[in-house]
N, C-alpha and C positions, 0 to 999 in steps of 0.2 A: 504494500500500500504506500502509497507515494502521497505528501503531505504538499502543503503548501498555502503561504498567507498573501492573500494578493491585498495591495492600497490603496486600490481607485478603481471604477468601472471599467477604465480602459485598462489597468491590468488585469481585469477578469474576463475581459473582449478579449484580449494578447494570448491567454491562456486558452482559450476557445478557440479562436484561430488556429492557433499550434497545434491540437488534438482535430479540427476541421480537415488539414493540411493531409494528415494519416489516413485519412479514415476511407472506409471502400463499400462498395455497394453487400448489403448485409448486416451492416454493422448496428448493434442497436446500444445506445446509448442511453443509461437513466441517469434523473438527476433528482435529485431529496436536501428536501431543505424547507424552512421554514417561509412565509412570505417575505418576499424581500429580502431574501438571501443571496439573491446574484444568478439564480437561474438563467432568466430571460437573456440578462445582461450575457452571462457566457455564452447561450444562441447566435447573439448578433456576430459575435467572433466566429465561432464555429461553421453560421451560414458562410463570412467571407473567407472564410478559410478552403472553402469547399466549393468557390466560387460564384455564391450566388451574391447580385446586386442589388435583389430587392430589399426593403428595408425590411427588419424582423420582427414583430409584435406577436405580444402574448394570445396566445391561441384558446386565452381561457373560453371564452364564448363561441369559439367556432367547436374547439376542440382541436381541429387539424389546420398545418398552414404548409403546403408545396411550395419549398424556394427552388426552381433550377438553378442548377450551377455544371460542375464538371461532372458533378453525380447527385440527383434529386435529395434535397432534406426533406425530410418530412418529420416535421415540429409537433409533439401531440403533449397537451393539459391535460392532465385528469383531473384534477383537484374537483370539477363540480359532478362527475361521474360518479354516483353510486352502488352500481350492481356490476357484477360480473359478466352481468349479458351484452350492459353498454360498452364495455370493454371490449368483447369478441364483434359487437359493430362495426367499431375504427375499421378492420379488415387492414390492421398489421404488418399478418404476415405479407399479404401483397405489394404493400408501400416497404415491407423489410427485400422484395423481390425488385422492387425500381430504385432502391439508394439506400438508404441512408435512413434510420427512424429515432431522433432523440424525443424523449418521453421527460414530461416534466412532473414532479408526482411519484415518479417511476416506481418508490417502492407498493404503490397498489399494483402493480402489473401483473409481479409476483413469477417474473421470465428472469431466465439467465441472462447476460448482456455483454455483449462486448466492453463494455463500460460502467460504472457504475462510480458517482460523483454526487459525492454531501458536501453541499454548502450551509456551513455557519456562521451565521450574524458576529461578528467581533467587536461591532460598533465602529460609528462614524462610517466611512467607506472600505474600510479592511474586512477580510471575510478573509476565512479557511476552508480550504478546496482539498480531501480525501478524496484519491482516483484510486479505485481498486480496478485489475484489468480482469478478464474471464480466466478462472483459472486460482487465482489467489484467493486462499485462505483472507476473513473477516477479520 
């Protein structure tokens, strides 16, 4: 598990980015953390990372947002999803079949992931970024 404290929005976009930059069609990324913990903000790195120009916004009321880039994001909220049925909706694994699927919420998924990234509130703009990869012990 690889730690890290980042000091400003743009070093949690820097960091998103850098992880955007690796990542390959399949790949499913969660992310856990409280509101306002730097989720969203790491997206917008991670969409440019992966090439896409669009701007990033939180998907809470859509649920899902498609950025093209070099390889499709596909950005999913759960936070207002309640059942398990609403979750097997998204159709996932399909968007996991066209790029790229980070999941914000992630631990209701309850999927293995290529990724798995807790953000902790540190105060002011500082936040701690815990990336475990697939494979690593908790």
């Amino acid at each position: 598990m690889a730690e890290l404290i980042t000091r400003s929005a743009q070093d949690t976009e820097t960091e998103g980015e850098r992880l955007g930059a690796r990542l390959k069609q399949g790949d499913l990324v969660l992310l856990t953390g409280e509101l306002g913990s730097g989720k969203t903000t790491f997206v917008r790195g991670l969409a440019r990372g992966m090439g896409a120009s669009a701007p990033v916004a939180s998907p809470t009321f859509q649920l899902v947002r498609i950025y093209p880039g070099r390889i499709q994001l596909a950005h999913v909220d759960l936070y207002r999803l309640g059942s398990n049925a609403e979750v097997a909706d998204l159709g996932l694994e399909e968007l996991l079949d066209q790029g790229v699927v980070v999941v914000e919420w992630g631990e209701r998924l309850g999927l293995a992931a290529s990724f798995l990234i807790t953000f902790e509130h540190l105060g002011g703009d500082r936040r701690l970024m815990r990336t475990l990869l697939k494979g690593e012990a908790r």
